[in-house]
C-alpha positions as CSV (number, residue, x, y, z in Angstrom):
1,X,14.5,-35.5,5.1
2,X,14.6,-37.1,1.7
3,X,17.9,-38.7,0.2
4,X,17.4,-36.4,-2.9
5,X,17.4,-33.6,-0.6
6,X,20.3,-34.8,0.8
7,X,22.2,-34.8,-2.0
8,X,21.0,-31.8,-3.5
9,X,22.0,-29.7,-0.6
10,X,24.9,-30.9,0.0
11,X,26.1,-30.2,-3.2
12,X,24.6,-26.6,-2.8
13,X,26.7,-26.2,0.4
14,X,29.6,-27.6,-1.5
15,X,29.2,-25.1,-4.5
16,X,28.6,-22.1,-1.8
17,X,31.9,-22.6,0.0
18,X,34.0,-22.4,-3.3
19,X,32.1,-19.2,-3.8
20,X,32.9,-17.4,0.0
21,X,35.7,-14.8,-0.6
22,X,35.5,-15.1,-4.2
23,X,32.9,-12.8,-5.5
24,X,33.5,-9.2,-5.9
25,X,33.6,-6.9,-3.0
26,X,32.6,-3.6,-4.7
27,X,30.1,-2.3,-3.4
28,X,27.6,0.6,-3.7
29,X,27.2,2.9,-0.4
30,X,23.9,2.7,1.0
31,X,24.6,6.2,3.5
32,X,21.4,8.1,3.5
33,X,21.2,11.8,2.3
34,X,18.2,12.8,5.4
35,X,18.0,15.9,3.0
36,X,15.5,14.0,0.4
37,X,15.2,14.0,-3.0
38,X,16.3,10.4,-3.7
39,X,17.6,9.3,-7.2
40,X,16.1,6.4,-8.9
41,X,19.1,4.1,-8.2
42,X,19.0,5.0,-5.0
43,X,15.2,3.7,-4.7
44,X,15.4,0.7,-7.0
45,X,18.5,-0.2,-4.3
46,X,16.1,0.0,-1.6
47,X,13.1,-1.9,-3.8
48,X,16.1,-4.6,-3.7
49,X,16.9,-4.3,0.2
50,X,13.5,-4.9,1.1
51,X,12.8,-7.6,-2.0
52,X,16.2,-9.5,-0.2
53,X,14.5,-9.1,3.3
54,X,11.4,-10.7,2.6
55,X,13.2,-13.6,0.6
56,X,15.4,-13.8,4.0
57,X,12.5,-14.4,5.7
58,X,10.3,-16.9,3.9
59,X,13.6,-18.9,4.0
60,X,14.5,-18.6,7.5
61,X,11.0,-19.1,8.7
62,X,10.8,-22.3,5.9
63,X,14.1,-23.7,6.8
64,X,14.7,-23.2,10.7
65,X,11.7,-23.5,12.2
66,X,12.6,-23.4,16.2
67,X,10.1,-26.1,17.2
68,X,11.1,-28.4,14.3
69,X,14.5,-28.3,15.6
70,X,13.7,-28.9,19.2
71,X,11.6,-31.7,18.1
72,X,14.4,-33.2,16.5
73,X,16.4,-33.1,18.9
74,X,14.5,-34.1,21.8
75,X,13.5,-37.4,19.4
76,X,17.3,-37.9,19.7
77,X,17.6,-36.7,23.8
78,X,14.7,-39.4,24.3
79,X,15.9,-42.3,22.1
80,X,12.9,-42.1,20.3
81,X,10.8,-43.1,23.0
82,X,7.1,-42.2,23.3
83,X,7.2,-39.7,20.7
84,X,6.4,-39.4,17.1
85,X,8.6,-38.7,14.1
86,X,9.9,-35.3,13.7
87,X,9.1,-33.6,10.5
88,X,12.0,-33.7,8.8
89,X,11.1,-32.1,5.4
90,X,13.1,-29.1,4.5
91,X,12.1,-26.7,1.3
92,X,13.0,-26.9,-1.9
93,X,15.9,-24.7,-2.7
94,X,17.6,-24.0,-5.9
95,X,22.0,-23.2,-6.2
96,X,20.7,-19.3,-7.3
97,X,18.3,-19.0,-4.5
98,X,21.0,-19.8,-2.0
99,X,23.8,-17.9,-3.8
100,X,21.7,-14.9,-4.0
101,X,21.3,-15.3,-0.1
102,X,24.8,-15.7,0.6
103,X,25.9,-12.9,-1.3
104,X,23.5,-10.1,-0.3
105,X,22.6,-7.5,-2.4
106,X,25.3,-5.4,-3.7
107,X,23.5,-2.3,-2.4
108,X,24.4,-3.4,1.2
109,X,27.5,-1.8,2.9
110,X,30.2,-4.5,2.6
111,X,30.6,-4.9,6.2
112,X,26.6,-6.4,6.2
113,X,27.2,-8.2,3.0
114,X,30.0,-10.2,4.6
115,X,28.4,-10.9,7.4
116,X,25.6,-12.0,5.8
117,X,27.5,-14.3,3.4
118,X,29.1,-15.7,6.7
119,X,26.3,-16.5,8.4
120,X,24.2,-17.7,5.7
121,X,26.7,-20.0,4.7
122,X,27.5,-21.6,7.7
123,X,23.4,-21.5,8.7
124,X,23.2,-23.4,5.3
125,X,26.8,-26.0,6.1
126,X,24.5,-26.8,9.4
127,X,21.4,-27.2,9.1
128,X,22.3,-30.1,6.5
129,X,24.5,-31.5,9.2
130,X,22.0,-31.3,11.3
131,X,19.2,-33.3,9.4
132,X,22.3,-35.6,8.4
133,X,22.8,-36.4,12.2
134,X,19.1,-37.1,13.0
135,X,18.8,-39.3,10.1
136,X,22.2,-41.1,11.3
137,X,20.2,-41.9,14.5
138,X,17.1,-42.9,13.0
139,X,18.4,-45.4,10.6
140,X,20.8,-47.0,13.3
141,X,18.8,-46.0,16.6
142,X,18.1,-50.1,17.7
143,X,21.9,-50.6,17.1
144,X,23.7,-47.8,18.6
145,X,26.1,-48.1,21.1
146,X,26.0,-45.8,24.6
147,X,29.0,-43.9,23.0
148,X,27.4,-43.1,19.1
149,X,24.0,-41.8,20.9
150,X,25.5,-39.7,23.6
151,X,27.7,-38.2,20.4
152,X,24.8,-38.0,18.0
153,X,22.5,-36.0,20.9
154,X,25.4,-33.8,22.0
155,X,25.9,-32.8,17.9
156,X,22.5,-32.1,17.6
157,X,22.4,-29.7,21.0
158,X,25.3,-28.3,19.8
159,X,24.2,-27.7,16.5
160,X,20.8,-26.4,17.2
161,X,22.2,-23.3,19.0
162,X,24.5,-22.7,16.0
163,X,21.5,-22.8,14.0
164,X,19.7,-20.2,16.3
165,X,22.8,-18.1,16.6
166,X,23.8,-18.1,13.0
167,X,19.6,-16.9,12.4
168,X,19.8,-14.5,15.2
169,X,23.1,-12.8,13.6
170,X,21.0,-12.6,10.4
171,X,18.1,-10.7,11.9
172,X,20.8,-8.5,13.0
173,X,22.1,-7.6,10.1
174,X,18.9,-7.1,8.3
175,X,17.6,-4.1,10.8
176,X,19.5,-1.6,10.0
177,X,19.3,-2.2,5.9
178,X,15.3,-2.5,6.3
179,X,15.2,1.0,7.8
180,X,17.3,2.4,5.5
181,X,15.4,1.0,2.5
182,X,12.4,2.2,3.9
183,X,13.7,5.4,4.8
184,X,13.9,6.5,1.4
185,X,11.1,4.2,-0.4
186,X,8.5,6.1,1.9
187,X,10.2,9.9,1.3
188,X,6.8,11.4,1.2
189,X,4.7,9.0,2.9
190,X,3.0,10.3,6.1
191,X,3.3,6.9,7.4
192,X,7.1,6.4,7.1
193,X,7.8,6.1,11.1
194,X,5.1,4.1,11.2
195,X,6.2,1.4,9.0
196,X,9.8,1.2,10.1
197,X,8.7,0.7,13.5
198,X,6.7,-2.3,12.7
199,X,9.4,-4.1,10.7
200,X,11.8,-3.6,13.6
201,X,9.5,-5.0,16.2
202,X,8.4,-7.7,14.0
203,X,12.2,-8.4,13.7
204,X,12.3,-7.7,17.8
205,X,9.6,-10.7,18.2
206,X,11.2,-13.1,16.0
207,X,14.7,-12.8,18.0
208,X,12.5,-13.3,21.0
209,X,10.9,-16.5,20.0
210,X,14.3,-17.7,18.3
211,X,16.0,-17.0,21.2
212,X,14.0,-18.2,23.9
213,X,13.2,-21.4,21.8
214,X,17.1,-22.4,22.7
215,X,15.9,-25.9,24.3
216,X,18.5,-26.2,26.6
217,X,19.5,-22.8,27.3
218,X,17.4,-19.7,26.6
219,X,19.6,-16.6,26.8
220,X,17.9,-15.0,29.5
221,X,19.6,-11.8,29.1
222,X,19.9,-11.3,25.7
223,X,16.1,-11.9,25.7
224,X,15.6,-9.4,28.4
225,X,17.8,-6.6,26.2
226,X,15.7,-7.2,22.9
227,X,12.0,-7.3,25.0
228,X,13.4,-3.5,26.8
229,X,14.3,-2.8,22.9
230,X,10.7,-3.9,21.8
231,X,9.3,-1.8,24.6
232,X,10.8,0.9,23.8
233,X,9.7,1.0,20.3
234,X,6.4,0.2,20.9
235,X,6.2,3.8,23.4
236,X,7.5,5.6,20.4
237,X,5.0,3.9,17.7
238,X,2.2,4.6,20.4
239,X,3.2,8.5,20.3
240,X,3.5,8.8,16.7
241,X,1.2,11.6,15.8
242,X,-1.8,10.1,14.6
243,X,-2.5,9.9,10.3
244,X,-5.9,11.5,10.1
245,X,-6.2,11.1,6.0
246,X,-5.5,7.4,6.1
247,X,-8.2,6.6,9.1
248,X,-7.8,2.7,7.9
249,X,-4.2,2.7,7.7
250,X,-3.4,4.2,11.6
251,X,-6.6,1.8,12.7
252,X,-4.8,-1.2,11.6
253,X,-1.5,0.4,13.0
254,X,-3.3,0.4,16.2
255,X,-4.3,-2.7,16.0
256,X,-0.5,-4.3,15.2
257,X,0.5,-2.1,18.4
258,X,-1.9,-3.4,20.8
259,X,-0.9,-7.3,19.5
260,X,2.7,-6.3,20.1
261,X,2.2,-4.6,23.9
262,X,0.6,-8.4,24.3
263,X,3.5,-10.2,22.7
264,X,5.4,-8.1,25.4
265,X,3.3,-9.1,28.2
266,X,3.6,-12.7,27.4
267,X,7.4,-13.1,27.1
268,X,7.6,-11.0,30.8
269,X,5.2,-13.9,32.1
270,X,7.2,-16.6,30.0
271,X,11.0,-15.0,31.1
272,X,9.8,-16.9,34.7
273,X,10.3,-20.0,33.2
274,X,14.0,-21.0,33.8
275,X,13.9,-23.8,30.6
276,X,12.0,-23.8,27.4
277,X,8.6,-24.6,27.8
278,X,7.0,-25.9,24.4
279,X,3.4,-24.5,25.9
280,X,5.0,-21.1,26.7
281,X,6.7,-21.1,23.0
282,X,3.1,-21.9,21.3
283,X,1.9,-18.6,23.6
284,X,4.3,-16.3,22.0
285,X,3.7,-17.6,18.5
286,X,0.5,-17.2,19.0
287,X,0.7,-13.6,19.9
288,X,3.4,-13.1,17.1
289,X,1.1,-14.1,14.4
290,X,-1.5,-12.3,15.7
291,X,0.5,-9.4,15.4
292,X,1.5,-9.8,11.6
293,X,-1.9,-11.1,10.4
């Protein structure tokens, strides 16, 4: 990680801890009239939702990738020894892109928005003390004593599963607003089920691979409960009624389904493994991005 990166986030972080519990809490109630006939604030809310989501997840994707972290700290576990340098870089982020992360949109419920600004924040805090602890151990690894390397590789274990839970809690969060916003941006669309499903499976993989990718300790159950989720999803997309005036749309629909029943079938083969397998973890991204191309 570069020094001016260091800096720059750092201050960020410093900037986004004077603003937790100081911005306004009004919000706007996002409950859901299932009656129709949605008012154009209530869709220009949603167009935000779903304009927050996807900024969530560029930045999430961008700024925690799982194997990035395990490489990290697996440099550290190993001293360094027979393995490359890490990638280290972390994207460029500006004070209003964080801020607007933090805070949520104001059309969120503020029991979500909270949340969010909780976890983002603290994702944000750690992450930087992360990179800040691996580049401790690289500029001093030939002169570390037993004591500073057995602290810098516990930090980093430690902090990489604060990383993942902090992410996981923010793919939580995000569920529920997605199909909400969706709910009412596709009022009249034919394909309305069909779309919500997909963004809460897609949502479903990524807590798999995030979870599972927990080096030292995949939560075995917690994976288990969001796979019988995912499966249970992926029966009711299946019996969605097919959309015979968009024959493109349901064949690409199709499509998606049959790349997530083999997303499925990989992590049942993979939850064998007792410990993260960085082979097994390529397998599932794999399958994941085949399922979003």
């Amino acid at each position: 990680m570069k020094r001016s990166h260091f800096y720059g986030y750092m201050l960020i972080c410093f900037f986004v801890l004077g603003i937790i519990g100081c911005t306004d809490k009004k919000t706007q109630s996002n409950s859901i009239d299932f009656a129709g006939g949605y008012s154009e604030t209530e869709i220009a809310n949603a167009k935000k939702v779903i304009y927050y989501y996807e900024n969530s997840m560029k930045l999430l994707k961008a700024m925690v990738p799982e194997k990035g972290i395990n490489a990290m700290v697996e440099y550290i576990d190993k001293d360094g020894k027979g393995m490359e340098m890490p990638e280290t870089e972390l994207p460029p982020l500006t004070q209003q892109d964080i801020v607007e992360l933090v805070n949520g949109v104001n059309t969120l419920d503020e029991e979500t928005r909270e949340s969010l600004k909780f976890n983002y924040s603290h994702l944000f805090q750690t992450v930087v003390s992360f990179h800040i602890n691996f580049d401790d151990f690289v500029d001093n690894m030939n002169n570390l004593t037993t004591e500073h390397k057995w602290h810098l590789s516990n930090s980093a274990n430690q902090m990489a599963m604060e990383i993942s839970e902090y992410k996981q809690q923010i793919y939580d969060d995000l569920e529920p607003a997605i199909e909400n916003a969706f709910y009412i941006l596709l009022e009249n669309s034919s394909s309305r089920r069909q779309v919500i499903l997909m963004h809460k499976m897609d949502l479903d993989m990524l807590s798999v691979l995030n979870m599972y990718a927990r080096k030292k300790l995949a939560d075995g159950r917690r994976i288990d409960e969001r796979l019988d989720k995912l499966s249970m999803e992926l029966t009711e997309a299946k019996d969605l009624p097919e959309i015979t005036d968009q024959p493109e749309t349901e064949e690409l629909f199709r499509q998606y389904l049959q790349s997530v029943e083999a997303f499925l079938n990989q992590s049942r083969i993979v939850r064998r493994d007792e410990l993260f397998s960085e082979d097994s973890y390529d397998m599932l991204s794999s399958a994941y991005a085949t399922a979003i191309i």
